[in-house]
N, C-alpha and C positions, 0 to 999 in steps of 0.2 A: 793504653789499658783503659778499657772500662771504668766509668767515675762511678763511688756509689753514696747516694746519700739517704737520710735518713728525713724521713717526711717531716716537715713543722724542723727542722734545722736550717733551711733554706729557704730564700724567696721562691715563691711558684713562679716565677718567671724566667728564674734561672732553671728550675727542672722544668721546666714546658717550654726552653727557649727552641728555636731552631734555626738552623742554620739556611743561613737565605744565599740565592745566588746571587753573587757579585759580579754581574753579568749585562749591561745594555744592548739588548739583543732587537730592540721594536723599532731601530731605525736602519738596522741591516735586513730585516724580514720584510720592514716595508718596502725597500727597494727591489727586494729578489718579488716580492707581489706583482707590482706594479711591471717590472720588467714580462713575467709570465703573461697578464693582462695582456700588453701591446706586442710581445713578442712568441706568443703561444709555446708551440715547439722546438722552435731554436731556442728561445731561453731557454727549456730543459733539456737539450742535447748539449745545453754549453755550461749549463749548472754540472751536468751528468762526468763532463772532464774535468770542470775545475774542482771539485768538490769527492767524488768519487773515484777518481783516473779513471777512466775507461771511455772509449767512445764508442759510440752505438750506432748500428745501423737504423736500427727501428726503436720504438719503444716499449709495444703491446709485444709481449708472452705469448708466445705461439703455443696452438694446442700440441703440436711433436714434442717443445720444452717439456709443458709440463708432464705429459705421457713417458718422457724421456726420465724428468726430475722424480717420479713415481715411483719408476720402475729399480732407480739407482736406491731406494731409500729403504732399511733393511725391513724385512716384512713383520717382522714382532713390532717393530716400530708403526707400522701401518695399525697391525690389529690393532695396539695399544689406543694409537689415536682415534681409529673409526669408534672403540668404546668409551673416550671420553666424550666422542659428539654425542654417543646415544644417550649417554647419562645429562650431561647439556642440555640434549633435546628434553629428555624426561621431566628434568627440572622449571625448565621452562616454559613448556607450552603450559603450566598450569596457570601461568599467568594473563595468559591472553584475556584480554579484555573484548565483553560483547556490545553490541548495540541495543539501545532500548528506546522505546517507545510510552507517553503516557496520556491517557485517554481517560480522565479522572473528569474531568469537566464537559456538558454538554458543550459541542460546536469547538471543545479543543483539543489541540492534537500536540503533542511538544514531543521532542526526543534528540539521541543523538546517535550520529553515527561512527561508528570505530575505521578507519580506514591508512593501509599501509603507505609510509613513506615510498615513492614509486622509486627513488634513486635513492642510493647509499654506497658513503666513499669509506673504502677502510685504510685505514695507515695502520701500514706493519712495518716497526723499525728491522735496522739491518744491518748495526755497530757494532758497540762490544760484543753483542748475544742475538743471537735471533729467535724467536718466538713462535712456532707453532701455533702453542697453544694460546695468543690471542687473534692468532683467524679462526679458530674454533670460536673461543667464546663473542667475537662480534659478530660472526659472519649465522652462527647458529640461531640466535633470537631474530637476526631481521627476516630469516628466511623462513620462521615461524611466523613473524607479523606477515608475511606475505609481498614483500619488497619486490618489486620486479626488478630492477637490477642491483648488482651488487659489483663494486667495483673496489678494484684493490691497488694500493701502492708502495712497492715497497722499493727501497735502494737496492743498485744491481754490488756485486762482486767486482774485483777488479778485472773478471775474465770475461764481464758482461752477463754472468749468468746469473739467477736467483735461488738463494740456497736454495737444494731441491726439497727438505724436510717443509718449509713455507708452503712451498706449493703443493706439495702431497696433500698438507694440511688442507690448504685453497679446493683442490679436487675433492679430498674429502667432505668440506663442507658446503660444494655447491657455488661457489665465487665465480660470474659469469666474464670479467676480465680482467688483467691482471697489466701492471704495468711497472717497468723500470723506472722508478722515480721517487727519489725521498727528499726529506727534508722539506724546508717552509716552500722550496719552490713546487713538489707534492701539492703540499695544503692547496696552492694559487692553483695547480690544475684542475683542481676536484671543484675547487669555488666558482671558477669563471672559466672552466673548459679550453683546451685547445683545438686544432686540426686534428688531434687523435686521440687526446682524452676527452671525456663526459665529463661534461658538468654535473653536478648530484646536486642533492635537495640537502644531506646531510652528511659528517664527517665524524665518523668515533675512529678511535684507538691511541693508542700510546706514544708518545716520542719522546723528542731530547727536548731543552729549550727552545732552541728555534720552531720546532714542530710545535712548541704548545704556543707561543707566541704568534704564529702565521695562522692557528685555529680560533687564536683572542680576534687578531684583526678582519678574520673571514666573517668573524658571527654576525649577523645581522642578513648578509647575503646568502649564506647558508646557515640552518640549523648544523650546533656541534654536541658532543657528548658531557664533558667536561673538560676542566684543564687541571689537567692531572700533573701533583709535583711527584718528588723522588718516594721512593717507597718507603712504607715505617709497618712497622711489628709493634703490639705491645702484647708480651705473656703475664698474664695474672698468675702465680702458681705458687702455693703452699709447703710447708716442710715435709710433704712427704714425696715430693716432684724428683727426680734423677736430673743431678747437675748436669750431667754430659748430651744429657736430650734439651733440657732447656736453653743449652750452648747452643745446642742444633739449630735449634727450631729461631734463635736470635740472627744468628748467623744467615740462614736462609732467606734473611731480606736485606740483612748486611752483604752480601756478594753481589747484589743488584749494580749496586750504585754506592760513589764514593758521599754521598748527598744522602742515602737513605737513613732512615733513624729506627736502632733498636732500641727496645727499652723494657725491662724486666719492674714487674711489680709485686712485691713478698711479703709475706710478715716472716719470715725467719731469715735472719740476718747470716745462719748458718748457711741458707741456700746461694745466699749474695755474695759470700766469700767464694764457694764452691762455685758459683755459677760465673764468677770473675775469673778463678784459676784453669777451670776450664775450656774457657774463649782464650785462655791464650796455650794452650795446649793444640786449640783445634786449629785455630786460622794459621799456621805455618801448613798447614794440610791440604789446604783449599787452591786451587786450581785458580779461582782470582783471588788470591789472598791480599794483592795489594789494594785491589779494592775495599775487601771488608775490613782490613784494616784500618783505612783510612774513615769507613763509616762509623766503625766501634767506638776510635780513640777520640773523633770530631763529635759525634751526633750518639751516639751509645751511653745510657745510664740506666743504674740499679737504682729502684726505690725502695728502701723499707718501709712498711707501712705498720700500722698498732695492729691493723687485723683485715680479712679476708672484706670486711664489706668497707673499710676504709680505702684498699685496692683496688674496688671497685668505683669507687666514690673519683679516683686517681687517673682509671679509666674512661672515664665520661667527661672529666675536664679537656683529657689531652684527644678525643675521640679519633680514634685511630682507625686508621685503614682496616689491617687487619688485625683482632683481638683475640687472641688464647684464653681459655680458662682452664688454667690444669688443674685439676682439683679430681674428685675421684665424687662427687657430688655438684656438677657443674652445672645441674639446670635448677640449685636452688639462687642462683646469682641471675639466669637468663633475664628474668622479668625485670632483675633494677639496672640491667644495660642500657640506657637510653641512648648512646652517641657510639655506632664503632658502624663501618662499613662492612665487613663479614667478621662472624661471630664463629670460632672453632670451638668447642665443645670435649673438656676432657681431657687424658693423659694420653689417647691414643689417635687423636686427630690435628695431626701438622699442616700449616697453611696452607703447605705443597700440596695437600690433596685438594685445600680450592684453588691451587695456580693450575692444576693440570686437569683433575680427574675426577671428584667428586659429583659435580653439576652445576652450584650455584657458580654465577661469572666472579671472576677474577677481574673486571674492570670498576674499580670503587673510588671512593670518595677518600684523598688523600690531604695534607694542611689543615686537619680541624672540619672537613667542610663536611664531614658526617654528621653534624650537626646539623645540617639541612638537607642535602642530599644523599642519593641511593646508587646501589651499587646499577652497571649496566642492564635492561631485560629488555621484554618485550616492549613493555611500554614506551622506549627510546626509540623503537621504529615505526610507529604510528600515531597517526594526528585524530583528533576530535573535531567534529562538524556537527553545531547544534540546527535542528528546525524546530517551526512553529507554524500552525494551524489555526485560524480562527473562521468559523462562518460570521455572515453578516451578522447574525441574531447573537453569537456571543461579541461579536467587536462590542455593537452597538450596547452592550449590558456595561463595556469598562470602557469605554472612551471618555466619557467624562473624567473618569480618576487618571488615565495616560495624560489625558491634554491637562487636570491641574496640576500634574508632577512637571508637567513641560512647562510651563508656564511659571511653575515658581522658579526655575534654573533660568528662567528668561529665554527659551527657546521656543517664540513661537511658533515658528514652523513645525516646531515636532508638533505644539498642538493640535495646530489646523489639518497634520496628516491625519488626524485621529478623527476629529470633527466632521471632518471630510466628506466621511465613507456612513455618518450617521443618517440613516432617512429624512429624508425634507420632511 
């Protein structure tokens, strides 16, 4: 059962605590690396049996599969998805960032230029649950930045096939190859290439441990997105909230994962009672009930707080993936939000609509690290490249002040480059 406690009765460290994996996973990741490195595609034809049963002829997704994976997948299903890409798209291109130029100084020229990631590797897990909707939301922003290739990975079936709802997805959003292969030995394809995977420049999306561990050990050789832990919810919501929606909406990232963390924040203690008896009404309901189970009873807590901007206050320390405000006056809290990676707004918008449908991505900043980072967009698929300009007659107006900057860090070379170039 859900714990509930009462703010200022407890250490914050026990209600902020979380539950860590008891897991040394970075000396088996290394080895599946390495092995991929010197052994290209046999290592993943042989990761592919020990790890997935199945043995494979090839590994790259033929265009018939996915035409095939398409056609099998029910067509309400389809519309529903082609209208979360448009709304995806919609959201996203407002992001794009342009190039600019500045020409403020006679003889200077400065600026930068915006230009897309050329390769990009996606992991779409393939375990408890498969995911659709995060080739949607990764594969739609890079192909807004303009990415020439996009490349996808995800674990086959024991039948050797890939759920066909993935690939429909994939079709849908444009994914130019697609490939049988998960887990850290994945990552190692995407990092350092085999005889028939690409090497990429970059690697976003979701996995298990070992997935985020073999994308710790990549980074440096390729850019990653983040390392993303289990999922967490926090609802802010007030005494006039429905116990049995706020069960919902807890629950909704409880069935994730047995790792994931709900956590309810109130000032009416009436809600915390009702919102306790309710979660355990609901989760015998649930279709993975063992999972959420185990995240409600491990990782799940009630907080009473003195009042709606204390809640808030409660919110920003533990800065949470995803954050509710249910209140019926939710955008007078927005502006003292400072820490949550997507922000739901109100009594009638559930997470769900940013895990599927809404527009903004569902790839965010999980462990507190909303405090520094953002959720996935366009900005993750392109890079920045500054220039600079100078004629002789502007060099020659600051070279003195270049060469005494160089000179006091005791680099004289840099100064003499600057001296250099001044008229005898």
């Amino acid at each position: 059962m859900i714990r509930i406690y009462k703010y200022g009765e407890v250490a914050n460290e026990e209600i902020f605590a979380r539950t860590e994996v008891k897991m040394d996973v970075a000396g088996i990741v290394s080895e599946i690396i390495e092995n991929v490195r010197k052994n290209g595609d046999d290592a993943l034809f042989a990761y592919c049996e020990k790890f997935d049963r199945v043995t494979l002829s090839s590994l790259e997704v033929t265009p018939e599969e996915i035409d095939e994976a398409f056609a099998s997948v029910d067509a309400e299903f389809i519309r529903v998805m082609t209208k979360a890409k448009e709304n995806i798209y919609e959201f996203h291109k407002r992001q794009v960032r342009n190039s600019f130029v500045i020409q403020e100084t006679d003889g200077v020229v400065m600026g930068q230029r915006v230009t897309p990631i050329e390769r990009v590797g996606l992991y779409v897990p393939g375990g408890t649950a498969a995911y659709p909707s995060s080739v949607l939301m990764n594969s739609v922003p890079a192909k807004i930045a303009g990415c020439a290739t996009i490349v996808m990975v995800t674990p086959p079936s024991k039948d050797g096939k890939v759920n066909p709802a993935i690939l429909a997805a994939a079709k849908i959003a444009g994914v130019d190859r697609i490939f049988k292969v998960g887990g850290a030995q994945a990552v190692a394809a995407l990092a350092y290439g085999t005889e028939t995977v690409p090497a990429v420049d970059k690697i976003v999306g979701p996995g298990n441990a070992f997935v985020a561990e073999a994308k710790k050990q990549v980074f440096g050789k390729v850019a990653i997105d983040m390392i993303a832990g289990p999922s967490e919810i926090l609802v802010v919501a007030d005494d006039t909230c429905n116990a049995d929606v706020v069960a919902a909406d807890l629950l909704s990232q409880a069935e994730h994962d047995k790792l994931a963390s709900a956590v309810l924040v109130t000032d009416s203690e009436r809600l915390a009672y009702d919102v306790q008896a309710a979660l355990e009404r609901q989760i015998p309901k649930l279709l993975r009930h063992e999972i959420a189970r185990a995240s409600i009873d491990n990782n799940g807590k009630i907080i009473v707080a003195e009042n709606l901007m204390s809640a808030i206050d409660i919110a920003n320390e533990i800065a949470p993936e995803h954050l509710e405000i249910c209140t019926d006056n939710p955008f007078d809290y927005l502006s003292k939000i400072r820490h949550a990676g997507s922000i739901f707004m109100g009594k009638y918008c559930p997470e769900a609509l940013g895990d599927y449908f809404a527009g903004p991505n569902h790839t965010l900043p999980t462990s507190g690290t909303a405090r520094f980072s953002s959720p996935l967009s366009v900005d993750d698929f392109v890079k920045k490249s500054q220039f600079t300009y100078y004629t002789a007659e502007a060099l020659d107006a600051v070279a003195d002040d270049v060469a005494l900057f160089a000179r006091q860090e005791g680099l004289t070379a840099h100064a003499e480059s600057a001296i250099a170039r001044k008229p005898k």
